[in-house]
C-alpha positions as CSV (number, residue, x, y, z in Angstrom):
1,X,53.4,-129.6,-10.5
2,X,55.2,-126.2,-10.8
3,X,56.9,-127.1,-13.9
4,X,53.4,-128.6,-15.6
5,X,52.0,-125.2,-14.9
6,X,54.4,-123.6,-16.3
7,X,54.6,-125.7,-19.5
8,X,50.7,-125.0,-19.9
9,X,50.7,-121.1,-19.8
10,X,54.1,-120.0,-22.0
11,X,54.0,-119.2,-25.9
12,X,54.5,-121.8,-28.5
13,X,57.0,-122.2,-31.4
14,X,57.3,-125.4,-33.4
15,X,60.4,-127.3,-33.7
16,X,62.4,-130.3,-35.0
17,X,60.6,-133.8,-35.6
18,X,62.0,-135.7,-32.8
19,X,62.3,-139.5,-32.8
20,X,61.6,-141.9,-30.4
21,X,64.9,-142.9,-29.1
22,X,67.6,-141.1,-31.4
23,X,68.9,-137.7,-31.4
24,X,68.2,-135.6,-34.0
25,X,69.9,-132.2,-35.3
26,X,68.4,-129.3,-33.3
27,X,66.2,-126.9,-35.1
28,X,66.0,-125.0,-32.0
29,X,66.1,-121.3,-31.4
30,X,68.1,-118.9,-29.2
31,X,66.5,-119.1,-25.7
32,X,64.3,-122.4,-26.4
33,X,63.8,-124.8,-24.1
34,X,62.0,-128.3,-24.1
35,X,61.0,-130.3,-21.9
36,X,60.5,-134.1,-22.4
37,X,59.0,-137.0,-21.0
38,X,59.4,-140.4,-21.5
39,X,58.0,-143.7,-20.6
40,X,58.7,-147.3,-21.0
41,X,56.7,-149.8,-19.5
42,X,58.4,-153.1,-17.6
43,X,55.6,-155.6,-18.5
44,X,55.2,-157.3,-21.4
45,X,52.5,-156.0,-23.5
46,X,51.1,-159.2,-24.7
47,X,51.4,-161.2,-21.1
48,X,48.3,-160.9,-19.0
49,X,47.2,-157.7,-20.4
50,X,43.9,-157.1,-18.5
51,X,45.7,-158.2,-15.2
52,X,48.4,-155.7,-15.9
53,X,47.0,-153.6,-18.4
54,X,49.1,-154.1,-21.2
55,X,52.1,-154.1,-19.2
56,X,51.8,-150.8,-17.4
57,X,50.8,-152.5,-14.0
58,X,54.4,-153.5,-13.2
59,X,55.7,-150.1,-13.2
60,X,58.0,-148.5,-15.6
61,X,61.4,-146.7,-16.5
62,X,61.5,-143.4,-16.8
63,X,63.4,-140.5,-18.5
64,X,63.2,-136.6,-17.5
65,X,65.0,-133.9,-19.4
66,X,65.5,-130.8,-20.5
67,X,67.7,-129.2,-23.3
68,X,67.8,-125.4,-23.7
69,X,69.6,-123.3,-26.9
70,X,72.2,-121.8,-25.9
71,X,72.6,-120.3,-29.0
72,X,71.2,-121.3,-32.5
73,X,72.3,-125.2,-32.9
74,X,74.2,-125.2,-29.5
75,X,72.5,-126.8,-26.9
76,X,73.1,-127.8,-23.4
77,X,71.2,-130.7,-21.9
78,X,70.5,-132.4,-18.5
79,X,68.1,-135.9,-17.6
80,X,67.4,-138.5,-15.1
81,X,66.6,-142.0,-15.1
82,X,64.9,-143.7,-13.0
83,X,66.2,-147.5,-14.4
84,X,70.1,-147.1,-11.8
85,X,69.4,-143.7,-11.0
86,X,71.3,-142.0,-14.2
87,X,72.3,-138.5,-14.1
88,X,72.9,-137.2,-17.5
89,X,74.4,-133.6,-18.6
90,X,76.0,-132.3,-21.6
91,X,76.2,-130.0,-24.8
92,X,75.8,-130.3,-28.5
93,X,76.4,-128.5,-31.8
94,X,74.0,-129.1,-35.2
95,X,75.4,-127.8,-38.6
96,X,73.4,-127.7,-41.8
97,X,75.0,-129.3,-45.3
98,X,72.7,-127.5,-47.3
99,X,74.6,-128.5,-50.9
100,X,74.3,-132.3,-49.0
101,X,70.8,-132.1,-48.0
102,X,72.1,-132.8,-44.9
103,X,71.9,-131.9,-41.2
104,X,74.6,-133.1,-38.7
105,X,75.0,-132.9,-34.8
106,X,78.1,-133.6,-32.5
107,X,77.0,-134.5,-28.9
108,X,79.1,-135.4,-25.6
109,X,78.0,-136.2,-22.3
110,X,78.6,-137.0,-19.1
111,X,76.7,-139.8,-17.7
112,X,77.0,-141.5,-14.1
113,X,74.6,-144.5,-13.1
114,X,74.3,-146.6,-9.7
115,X,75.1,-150.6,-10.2
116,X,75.3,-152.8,-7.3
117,X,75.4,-150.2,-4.6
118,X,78.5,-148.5,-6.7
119,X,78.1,-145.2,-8.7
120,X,79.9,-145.6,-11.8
121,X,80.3,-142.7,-14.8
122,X,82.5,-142.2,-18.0
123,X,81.7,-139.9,-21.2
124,X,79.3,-140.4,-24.1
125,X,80.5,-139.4,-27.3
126,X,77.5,-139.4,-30.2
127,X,77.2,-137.9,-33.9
128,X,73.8,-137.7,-35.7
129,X,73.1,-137.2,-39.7
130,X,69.7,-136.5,-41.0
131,X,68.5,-135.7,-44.7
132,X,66.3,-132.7,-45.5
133,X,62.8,-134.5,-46.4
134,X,62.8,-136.4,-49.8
135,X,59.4,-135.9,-51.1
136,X,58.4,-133.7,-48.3
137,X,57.5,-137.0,-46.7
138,X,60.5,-139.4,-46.0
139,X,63.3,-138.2,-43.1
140,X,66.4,-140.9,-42.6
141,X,68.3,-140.6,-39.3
142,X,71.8,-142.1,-38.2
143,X,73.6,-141.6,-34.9
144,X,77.2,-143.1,-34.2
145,X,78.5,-143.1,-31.0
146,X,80.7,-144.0,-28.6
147,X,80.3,-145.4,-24.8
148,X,83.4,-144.9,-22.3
149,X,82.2,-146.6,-19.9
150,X,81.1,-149.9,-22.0
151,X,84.1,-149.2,-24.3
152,X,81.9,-149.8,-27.6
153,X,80.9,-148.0,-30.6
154,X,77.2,-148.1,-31.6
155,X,74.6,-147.6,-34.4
156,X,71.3,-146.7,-34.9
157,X,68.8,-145.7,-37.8
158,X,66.0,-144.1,-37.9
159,X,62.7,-143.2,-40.5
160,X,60.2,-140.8,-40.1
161,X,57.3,-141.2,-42.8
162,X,55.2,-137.9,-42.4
163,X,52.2,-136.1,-43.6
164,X,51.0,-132.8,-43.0
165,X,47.3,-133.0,-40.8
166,X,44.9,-130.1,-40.2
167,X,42.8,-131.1,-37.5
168,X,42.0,-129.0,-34.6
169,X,45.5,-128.5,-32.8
170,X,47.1,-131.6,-34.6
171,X,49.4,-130.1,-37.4
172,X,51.7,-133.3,-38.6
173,X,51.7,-137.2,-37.8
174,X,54.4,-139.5,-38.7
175,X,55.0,-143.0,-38.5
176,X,58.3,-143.7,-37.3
177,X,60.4,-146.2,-36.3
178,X,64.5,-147.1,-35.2
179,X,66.6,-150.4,-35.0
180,X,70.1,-150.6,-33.4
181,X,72.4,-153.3,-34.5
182,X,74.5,-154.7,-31.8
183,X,78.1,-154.5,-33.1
184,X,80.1,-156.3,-30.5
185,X,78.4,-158.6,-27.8
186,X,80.2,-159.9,-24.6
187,X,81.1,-163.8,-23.9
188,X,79.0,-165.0,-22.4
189,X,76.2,-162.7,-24.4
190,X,73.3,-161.3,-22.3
191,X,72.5,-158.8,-24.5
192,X,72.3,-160.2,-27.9
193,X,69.2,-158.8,-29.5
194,X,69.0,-155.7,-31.4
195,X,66.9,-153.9,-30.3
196,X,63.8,-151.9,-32.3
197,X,60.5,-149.7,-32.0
198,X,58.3,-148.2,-34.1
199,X,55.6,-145.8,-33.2
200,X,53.5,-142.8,-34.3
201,X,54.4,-139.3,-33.9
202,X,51.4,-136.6,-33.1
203,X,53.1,-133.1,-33.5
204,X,51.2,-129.7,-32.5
205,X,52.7,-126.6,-32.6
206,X,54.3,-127.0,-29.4
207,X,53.7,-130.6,-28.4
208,X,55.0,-133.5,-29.7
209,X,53.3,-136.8,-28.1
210,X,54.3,-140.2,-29.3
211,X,53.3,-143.7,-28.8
212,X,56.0,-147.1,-29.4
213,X,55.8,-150.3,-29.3
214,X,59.6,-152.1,-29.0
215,X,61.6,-154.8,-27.8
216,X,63.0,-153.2,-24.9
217,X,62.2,-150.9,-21.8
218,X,65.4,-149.2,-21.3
219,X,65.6,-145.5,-22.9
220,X,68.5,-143.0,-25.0
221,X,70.2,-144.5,-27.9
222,X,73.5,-145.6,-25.0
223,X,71.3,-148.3,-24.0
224,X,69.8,-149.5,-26.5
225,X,72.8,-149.7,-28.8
226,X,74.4,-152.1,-26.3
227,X,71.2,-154.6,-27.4
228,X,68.2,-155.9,-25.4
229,X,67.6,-159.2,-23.2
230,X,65.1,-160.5,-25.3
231,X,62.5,-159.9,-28.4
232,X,59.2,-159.5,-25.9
233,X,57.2,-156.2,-26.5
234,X,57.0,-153.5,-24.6
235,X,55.0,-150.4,-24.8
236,X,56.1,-146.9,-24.2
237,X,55.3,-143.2,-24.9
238,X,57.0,-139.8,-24.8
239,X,55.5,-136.3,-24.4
240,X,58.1,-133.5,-25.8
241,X,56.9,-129.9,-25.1
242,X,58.9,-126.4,-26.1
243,X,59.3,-122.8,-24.3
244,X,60.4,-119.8,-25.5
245,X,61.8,-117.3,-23.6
């Protein structure tokens, strides 16, 4: 409650069109902070959905975080998830390839999760590209990574189709949308779908609130490059909010 009325009462800046899963180059500030929320429901959307409505009636995973600027592109950045209890902290650095249109950001973190009673961690190593806007409209997004503890490398792409909006507080809206490919599956595979969302993105000058639909209800690009159990829907929704200090 402390931290909502706080989020309600400080000044405003706008920053960089985040995406529903992926990370995305900073565009932060010196002394920025957001704050971000992020919600996955665990019923299926289409399965009894006045009973449950719409899946949200048997409860949810969800992510907490916070990422603050140190410095101009250099970012430290903590989470928690409720889905084995994961503890998440780490640092990042963006760069901008202005002659390549380009916008890059190196990532590591520390992650440790509970499984079967046992707390298990390792390191997550993750690179993001994204293009300047082609046509003022169109944003393409790419992270690679790497999972110590699930020794695999992963994949996932992102769009962001936007227009500019002028209504009341509402300044942008995009359509978005991600897909992971699952590069290596174990025998026997589990986890063989790839997984995907897509979603719309509301951005105010502080606030960005978004709504997904997807095939999974696990959350951060870690899990979701390592595939999903299945191709049910699910729906989900994040609230993204920044301070400046």
């Amino acid at each position: 409650m402390i931290i909502l009325m706080i989020l309600c009462f400080q000044v405003l800046y706008a920053f960089e069109p985040s995406a529903l899963n992926l990370r995305v180059p900073s565009h932060l500030e010196k002394n920025s902070l957001v704050f971000d929320v992020q919600h996955r429901a665990y019923g299926v959307l289409t399965e009894d959905p006045l009973d449950n409505f719409f899946g949200l009636g048997l409860g949810a995973n969800v992510n907490i975080g916070l990422r603050y600027a140190v410095l101009p592109q250099l970012e430290i950045n903590a989470a928690y998830t409720t889905f084995e209890k994961e503890y998440r902290l780490g640092a990042s650095y963006g760069h901008h390839l202005q002659r390549l249109y380009l916008k890059g950001q190196l990532d590591v973190q520390y992650f440790n999760f509970e499984r079967t009673g046992e707390r298990n961690g390792n390191f997550y190593i993750s690179a993001a590209l994204q293009s300047y806007p082609l046509g003022n409209v169109f944003i393409p997004t790419v992270n690679f990574a790497y999972d110590g503890f699930n020794e695999k490398f992963g994949l996932g792409f992102g769009v962001d189709l936007g227009f500019d909006w002028s209504f009341g507080p509402l300044e942008h809206i995009s359509l978005v949308g991600e897909y992971y490919p699952v590069l290596r599956a174990e025998e026997p595979i589990t986890r063989a779908e790839n997984y995907f969302a897509a979603g719309l993105r509301l951005d105010t000058y502080g606030h960005h609130f978004m709504l997904q639909i997807s095939n999974g209800s696990e959350i951060g690009p870690r899990r979701l490059m390592l595939g999903t159990l299945n191709n049910d829907i699910y729906i989900g929704f994040n609230i993204h909010r920044i301070l400046q200090f």
